[in-house]
N, CA, C and O atoms as CSV, one atom per row, in Angstrom:
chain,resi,resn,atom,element,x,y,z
A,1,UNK,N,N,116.274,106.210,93.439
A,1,UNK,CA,C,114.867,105.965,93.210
A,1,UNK,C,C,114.710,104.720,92.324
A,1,UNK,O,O,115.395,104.530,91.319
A,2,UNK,N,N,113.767,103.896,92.765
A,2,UNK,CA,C,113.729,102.484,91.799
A,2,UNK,C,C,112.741,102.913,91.019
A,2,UNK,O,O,111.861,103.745,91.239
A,3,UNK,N,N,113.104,101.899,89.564
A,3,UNK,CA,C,112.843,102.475,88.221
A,3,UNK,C,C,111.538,101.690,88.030
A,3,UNK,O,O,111.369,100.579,88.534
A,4,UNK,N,N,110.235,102.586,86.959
A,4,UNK,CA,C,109.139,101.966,87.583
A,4,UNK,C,C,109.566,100.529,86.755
A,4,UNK,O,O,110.464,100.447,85.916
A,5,UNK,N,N,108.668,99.409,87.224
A,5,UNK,CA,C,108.599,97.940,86.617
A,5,UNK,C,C,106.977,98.613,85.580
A,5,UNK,O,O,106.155,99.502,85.805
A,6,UNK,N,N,107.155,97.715,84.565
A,6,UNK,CA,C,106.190,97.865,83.615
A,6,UNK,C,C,105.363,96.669,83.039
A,6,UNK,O,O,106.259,96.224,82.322
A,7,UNK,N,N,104.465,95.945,82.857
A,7,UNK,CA,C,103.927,95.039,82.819
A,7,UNK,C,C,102.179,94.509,83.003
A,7,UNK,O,O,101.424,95.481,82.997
A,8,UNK,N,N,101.783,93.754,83.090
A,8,UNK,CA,C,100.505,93.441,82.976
A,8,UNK,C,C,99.774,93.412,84.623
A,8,UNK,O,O,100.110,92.583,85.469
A,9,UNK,N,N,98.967,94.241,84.801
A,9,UNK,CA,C,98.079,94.206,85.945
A,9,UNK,C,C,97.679,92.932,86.712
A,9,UNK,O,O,97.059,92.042,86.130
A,10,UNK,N,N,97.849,92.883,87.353
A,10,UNK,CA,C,97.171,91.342,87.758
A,10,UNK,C,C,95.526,91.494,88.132
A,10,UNK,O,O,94.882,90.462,87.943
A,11,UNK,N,N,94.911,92.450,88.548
A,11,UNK,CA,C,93.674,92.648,88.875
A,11,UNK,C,C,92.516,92.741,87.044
A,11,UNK,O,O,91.631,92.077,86.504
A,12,UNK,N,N,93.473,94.245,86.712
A,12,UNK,CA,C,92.365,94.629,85.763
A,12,UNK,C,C,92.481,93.878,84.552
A,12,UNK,O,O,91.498,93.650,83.848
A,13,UNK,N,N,94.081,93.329,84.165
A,13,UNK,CA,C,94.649,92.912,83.301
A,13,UNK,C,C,94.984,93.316,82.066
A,13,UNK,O,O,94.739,92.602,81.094
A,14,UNK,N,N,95.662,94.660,81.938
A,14,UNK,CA,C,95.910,95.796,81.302
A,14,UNK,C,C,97.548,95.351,80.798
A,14,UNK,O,O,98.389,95.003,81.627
A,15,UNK,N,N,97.774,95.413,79.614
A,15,UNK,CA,C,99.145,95.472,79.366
A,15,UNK,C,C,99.627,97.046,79.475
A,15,UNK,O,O,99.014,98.085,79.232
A,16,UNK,N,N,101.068,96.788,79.972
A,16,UNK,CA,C,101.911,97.868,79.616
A,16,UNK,C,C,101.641,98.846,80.826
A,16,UNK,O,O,101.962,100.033,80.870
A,17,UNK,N,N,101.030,98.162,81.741
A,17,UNK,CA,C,101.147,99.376,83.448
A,17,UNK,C,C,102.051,99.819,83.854
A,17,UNK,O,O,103.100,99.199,83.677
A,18,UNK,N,N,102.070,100.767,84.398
A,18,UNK,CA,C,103.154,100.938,85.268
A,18,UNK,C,C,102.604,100.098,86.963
A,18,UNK,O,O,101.589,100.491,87.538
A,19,UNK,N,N,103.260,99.241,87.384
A,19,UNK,CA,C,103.143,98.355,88.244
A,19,UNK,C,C,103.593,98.711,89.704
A,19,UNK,O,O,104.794,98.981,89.750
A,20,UNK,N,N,102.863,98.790,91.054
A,20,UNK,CA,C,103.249,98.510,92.143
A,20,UNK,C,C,102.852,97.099,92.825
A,20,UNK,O,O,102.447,96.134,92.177
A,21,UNK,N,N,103.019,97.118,94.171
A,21,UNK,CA,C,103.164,95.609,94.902
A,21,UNK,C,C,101.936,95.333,96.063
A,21,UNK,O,O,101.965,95.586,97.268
A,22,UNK,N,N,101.224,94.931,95.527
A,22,UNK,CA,C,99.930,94.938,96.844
A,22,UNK,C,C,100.432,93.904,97.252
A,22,UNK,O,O,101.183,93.102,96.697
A,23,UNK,N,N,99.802,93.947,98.707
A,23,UNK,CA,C,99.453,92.922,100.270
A,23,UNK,C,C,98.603,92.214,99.918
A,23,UNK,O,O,97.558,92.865,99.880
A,24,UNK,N,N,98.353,90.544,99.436
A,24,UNK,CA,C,96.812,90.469,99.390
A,24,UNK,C,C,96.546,90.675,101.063
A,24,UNK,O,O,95.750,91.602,101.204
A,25,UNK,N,N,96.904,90.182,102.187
A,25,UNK,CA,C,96.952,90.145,102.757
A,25,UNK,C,C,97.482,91.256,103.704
A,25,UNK,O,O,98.511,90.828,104.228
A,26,UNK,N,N,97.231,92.352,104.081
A,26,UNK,CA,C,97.803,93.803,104.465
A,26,UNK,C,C,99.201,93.620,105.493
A,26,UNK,O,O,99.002,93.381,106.684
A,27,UNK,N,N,100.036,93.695,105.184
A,27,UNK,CA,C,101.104,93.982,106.434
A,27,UNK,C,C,100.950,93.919,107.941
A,27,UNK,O,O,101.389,93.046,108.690
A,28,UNK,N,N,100.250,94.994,108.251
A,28,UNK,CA,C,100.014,95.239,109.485
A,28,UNK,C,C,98.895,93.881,110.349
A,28,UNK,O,O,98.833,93.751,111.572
A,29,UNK,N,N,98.097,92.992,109.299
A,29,UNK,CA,C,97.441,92.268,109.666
A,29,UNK,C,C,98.318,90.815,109.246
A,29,UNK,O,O,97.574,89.920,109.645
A,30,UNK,N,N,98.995,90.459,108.907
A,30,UNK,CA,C,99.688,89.459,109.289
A,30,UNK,C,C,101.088,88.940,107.675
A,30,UNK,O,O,101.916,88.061,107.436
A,31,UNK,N,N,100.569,90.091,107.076
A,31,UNK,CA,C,100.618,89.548,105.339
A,31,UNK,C,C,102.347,89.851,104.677
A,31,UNK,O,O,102.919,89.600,103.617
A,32,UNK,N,N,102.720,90.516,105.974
A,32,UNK,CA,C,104.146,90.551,105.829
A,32,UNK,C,C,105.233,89.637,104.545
A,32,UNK,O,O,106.028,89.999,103.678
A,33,UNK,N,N,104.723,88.359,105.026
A,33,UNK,CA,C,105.693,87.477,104.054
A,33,UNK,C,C,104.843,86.217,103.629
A,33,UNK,O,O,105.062,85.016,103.782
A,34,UNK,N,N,103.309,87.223,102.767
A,34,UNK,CA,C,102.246,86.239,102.534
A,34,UNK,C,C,102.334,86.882,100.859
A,34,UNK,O,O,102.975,87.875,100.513
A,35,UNK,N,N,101.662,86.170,100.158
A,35,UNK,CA,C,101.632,86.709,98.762
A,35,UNK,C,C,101.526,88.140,98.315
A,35,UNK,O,O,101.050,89.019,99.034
A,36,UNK,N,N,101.884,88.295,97.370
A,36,UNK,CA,C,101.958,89.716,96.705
A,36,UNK,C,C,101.247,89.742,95.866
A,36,UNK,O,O,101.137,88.636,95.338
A,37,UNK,N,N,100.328,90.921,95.189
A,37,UNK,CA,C,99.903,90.867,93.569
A,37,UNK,C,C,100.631,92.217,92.911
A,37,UNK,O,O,100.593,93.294,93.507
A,38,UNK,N,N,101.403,92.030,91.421
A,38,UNK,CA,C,101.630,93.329,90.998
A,38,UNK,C,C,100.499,94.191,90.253
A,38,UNK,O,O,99.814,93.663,89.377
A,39,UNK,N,N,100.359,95.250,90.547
A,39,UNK,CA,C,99.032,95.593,89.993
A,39,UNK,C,C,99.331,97.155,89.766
A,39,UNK,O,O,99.821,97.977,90.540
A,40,UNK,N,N,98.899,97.282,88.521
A,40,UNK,CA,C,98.491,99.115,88.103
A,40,UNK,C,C,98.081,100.067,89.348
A,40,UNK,O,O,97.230,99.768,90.186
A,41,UNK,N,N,98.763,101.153,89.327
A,41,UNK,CA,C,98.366,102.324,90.029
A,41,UNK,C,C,97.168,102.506,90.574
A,41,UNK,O,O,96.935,102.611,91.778
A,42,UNK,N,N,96.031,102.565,89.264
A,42,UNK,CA,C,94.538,102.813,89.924
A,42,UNK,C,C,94.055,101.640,90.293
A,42,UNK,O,O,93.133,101.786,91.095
A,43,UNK,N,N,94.289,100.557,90.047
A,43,UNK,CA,C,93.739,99.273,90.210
A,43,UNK,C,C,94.399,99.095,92.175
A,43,UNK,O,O,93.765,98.417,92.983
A,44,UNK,N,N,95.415,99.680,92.471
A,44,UNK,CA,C,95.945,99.559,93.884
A,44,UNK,C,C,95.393,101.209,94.557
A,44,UNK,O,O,95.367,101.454,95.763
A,45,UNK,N,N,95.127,101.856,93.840
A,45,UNK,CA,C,94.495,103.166,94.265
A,45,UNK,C,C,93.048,102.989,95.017
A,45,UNK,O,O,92.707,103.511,96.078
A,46,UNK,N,N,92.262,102.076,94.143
A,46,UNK,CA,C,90.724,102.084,94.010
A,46,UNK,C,C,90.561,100.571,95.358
A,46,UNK,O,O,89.633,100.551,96.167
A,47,UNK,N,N,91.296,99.831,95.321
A,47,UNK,CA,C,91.324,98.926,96.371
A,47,UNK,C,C,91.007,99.590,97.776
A,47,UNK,O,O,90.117,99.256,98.559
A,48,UNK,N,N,91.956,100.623,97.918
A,48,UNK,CA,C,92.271,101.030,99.259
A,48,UNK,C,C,91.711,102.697,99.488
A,48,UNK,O,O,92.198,103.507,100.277
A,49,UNK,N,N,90.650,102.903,98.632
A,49,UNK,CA,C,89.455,103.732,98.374
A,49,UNK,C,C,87.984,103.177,99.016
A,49,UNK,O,O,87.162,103.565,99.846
A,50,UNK,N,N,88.155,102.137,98.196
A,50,UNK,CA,C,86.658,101.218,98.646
A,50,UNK,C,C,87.143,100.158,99.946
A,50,UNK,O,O,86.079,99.616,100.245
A,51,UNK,N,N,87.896,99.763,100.590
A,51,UNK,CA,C,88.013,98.544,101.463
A,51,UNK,C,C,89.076,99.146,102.429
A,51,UNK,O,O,89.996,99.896,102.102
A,52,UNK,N,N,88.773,98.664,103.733
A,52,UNK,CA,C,89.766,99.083,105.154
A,52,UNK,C,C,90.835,97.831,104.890
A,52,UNK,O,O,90.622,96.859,104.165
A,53,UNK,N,N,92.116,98.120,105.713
A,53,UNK,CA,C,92.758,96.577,105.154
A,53,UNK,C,C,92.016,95.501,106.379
A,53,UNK,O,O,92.278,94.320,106.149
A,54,UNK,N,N,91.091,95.745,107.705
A,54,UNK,CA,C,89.522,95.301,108.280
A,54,UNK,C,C,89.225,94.099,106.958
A,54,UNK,O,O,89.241,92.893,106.713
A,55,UNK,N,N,89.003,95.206,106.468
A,55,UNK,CA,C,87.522,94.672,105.244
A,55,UNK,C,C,88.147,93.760,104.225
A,55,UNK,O,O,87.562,92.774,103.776
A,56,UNK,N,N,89.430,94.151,103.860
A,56,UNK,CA,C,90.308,92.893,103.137
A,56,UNK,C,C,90.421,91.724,103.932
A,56,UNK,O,O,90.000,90.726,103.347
A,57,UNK,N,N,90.771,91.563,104.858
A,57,UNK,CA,C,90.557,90.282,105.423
A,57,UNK,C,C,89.079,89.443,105.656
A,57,UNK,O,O,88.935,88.300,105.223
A,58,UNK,N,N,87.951,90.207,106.439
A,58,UNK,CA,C,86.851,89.778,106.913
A,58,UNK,C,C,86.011,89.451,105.714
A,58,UNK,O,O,85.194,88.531,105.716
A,59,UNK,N,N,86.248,90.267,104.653
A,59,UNK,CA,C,85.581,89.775,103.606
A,59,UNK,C,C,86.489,88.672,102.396
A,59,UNK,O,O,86.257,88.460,101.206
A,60,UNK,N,N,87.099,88.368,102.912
A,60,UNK,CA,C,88.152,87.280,101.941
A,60,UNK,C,C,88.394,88.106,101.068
A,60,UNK,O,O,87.628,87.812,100.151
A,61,UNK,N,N,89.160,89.218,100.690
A,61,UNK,CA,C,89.457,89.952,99.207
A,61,UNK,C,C,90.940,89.828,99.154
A,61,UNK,O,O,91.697,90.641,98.623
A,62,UNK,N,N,91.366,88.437,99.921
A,62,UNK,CA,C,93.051,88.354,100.094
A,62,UNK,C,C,93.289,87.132,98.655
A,62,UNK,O,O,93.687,85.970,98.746
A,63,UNK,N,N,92.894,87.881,97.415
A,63,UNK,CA,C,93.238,86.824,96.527
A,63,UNK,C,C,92.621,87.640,95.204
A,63,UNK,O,O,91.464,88.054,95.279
A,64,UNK,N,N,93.254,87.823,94.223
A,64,UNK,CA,C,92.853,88.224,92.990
A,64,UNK,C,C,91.496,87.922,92.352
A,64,UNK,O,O,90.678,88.673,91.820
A,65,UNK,N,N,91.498,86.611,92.558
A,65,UNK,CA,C,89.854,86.109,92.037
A,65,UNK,C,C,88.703,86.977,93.469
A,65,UNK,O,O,88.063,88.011,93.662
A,66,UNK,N,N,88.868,86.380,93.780
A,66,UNK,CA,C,88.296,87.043,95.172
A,66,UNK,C,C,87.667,88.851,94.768
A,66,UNK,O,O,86.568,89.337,94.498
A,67,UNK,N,N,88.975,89.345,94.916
A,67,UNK,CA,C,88.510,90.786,94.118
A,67,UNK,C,C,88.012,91.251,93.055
A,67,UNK,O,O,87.368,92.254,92.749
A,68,UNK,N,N,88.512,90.143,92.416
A,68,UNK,CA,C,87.342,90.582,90.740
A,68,UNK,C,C,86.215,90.379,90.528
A,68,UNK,O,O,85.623,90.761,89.518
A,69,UNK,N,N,85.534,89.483,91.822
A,69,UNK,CA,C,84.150,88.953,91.196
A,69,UNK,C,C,83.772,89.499,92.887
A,69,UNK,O,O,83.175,88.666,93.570
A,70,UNK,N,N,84.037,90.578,93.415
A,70,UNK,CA,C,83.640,91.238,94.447
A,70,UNK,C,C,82.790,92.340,93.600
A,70,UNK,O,O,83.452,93.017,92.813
A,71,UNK,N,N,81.873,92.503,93.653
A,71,UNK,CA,C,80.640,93.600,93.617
A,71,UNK,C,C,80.973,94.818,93.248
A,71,UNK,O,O,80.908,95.309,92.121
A,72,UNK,N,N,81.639,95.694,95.076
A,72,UNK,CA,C,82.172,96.628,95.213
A,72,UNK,C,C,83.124,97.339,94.217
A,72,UNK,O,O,83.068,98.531,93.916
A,73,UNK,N,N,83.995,96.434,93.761
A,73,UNK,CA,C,84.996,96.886,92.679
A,73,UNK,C,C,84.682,96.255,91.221
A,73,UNK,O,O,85.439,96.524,90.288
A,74,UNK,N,N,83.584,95.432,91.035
A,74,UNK,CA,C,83.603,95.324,89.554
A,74,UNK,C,C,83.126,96.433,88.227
A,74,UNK,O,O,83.283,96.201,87.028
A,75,UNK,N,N,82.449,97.802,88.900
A,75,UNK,CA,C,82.304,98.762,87.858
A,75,UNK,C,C,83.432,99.725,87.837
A,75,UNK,O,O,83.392,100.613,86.985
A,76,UNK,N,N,84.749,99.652,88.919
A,76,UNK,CA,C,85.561,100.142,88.450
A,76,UNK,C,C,86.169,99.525,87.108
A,76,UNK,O,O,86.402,100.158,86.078
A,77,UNK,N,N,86.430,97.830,87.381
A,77,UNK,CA,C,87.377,97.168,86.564
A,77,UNK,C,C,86.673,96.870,85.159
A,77,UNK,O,O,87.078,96.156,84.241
A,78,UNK,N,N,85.772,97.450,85.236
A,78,UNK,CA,C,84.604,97.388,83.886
A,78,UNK,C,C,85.360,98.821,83.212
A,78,UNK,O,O,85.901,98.623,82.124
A,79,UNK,N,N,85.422,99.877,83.624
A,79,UNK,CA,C,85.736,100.684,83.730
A,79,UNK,C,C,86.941,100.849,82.677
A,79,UNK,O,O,87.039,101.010,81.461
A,80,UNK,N,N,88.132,100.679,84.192
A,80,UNK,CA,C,89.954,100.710,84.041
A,80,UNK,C,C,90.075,100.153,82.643
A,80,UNK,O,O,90.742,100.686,81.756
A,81,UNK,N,N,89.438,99.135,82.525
A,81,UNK,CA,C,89.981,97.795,81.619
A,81,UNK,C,C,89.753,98.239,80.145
A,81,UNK,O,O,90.216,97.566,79.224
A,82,UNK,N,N,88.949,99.516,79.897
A,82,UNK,CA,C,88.575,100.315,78.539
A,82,UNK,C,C,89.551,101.579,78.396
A,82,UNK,O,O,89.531,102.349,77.436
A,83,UNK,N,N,90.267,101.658,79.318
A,83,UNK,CA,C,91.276,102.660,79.293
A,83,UNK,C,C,92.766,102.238,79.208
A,83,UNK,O,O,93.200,101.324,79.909
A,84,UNK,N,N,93.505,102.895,78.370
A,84,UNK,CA,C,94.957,102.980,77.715
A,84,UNK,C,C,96.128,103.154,79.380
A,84,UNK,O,O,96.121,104.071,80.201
A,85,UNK,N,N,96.797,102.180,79.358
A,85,UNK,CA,C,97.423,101.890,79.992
A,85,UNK,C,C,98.585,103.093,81.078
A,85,UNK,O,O,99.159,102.797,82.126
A,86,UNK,N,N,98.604,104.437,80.335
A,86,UNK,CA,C,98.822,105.553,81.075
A,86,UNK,C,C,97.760,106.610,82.037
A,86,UNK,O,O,98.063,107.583,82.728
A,87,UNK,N,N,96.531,106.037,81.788
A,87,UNK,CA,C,95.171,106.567,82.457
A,87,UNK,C,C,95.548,106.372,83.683
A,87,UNK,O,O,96.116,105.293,83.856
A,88,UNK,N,N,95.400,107.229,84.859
A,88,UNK,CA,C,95.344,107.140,86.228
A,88,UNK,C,C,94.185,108.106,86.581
A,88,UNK,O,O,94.375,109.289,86.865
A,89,UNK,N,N,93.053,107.552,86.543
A,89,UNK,CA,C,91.496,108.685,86.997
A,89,UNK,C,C,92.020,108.829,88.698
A,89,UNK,O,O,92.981,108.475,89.381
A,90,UNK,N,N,90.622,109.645,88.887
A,90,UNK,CA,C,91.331,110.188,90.501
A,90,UNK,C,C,90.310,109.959,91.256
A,90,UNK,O,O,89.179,110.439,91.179
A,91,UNK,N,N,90.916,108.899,92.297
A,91,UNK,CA,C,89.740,108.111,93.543
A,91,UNK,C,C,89.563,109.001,94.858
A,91,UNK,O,O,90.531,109.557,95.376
A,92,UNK,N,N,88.474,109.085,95.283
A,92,UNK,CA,C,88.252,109.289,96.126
A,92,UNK,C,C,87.927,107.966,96.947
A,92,UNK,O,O,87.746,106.839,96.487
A,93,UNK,N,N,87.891,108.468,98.560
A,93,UNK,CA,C,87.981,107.103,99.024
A,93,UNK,C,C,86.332,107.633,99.667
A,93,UNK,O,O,85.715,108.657,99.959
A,94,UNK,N,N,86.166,106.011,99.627
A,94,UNK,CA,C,84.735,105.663,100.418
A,94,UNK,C,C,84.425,106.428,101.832
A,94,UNK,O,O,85.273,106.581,102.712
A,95,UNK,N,N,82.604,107.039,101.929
A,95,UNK,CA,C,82.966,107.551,103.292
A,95,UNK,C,C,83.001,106.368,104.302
A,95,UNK,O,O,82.841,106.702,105.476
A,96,UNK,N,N,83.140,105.338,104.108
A,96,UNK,CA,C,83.123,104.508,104.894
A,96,UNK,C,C,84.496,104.448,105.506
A,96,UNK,O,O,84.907,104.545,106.663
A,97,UNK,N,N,85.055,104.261,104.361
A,97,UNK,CA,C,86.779,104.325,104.729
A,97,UNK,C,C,87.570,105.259,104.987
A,97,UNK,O,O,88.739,105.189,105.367
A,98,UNK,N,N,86.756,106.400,104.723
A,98,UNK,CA,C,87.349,107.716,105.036
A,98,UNK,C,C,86.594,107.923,106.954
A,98,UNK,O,O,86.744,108.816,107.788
A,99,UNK,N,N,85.930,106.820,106.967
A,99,UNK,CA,C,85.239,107.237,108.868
A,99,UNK,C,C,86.344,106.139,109.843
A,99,UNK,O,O,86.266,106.038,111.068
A,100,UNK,N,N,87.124,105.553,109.161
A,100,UNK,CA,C,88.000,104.460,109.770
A,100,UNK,C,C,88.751,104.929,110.763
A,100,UNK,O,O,89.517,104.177,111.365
């Protein structure tokens, strides 16, 4: 089992996350061997709650800036960004994205 990586969010910008590896660009839509962002648990939780990886592309959210000053997700990251770096709240996903 790989050991978690620990470090600063790239979305919410939280020290001391525990870190996984987003797609800006989703896999299955072309993003294979296109940039990566490392980003906190809920911060990669709440992405793919609110947005189809559809909606990541069509709406340009294939870029960090892009996502932060997106609408949809700025009262999460208002949010995350007041909470201690072991916080993982619990997302439900959009019914939008839950009708996909």
């Amino acid at each position: 089992m790989k050991a978690a990586t620990l470090g600063k969010c790239g979305l919410c910008e939280r020290e001391g996350c525990e870190l996984t590896e987003h797609h800006l660009t989703p896999k299955e839509l072309g993003g294979t061997f296109l940039p990566t962002a490392m980003l906190c648990k809920p911060c990669h939780k709440q992405i793919h709650s609110l947005y189809t990886n559809e909606d990541l592309v069509t709406l340009a959210l294939t870029t960090i800036p892009a996502l932060q000053h997106d609408e949809t997700i700025a009262s999460f990251l208002r949010y995350i960004r007041k909470q201690p770096p072991g916080v993982i709240p619990k997302v439900k996903k959009s019914a939008r994205v839950r009708q996909r």
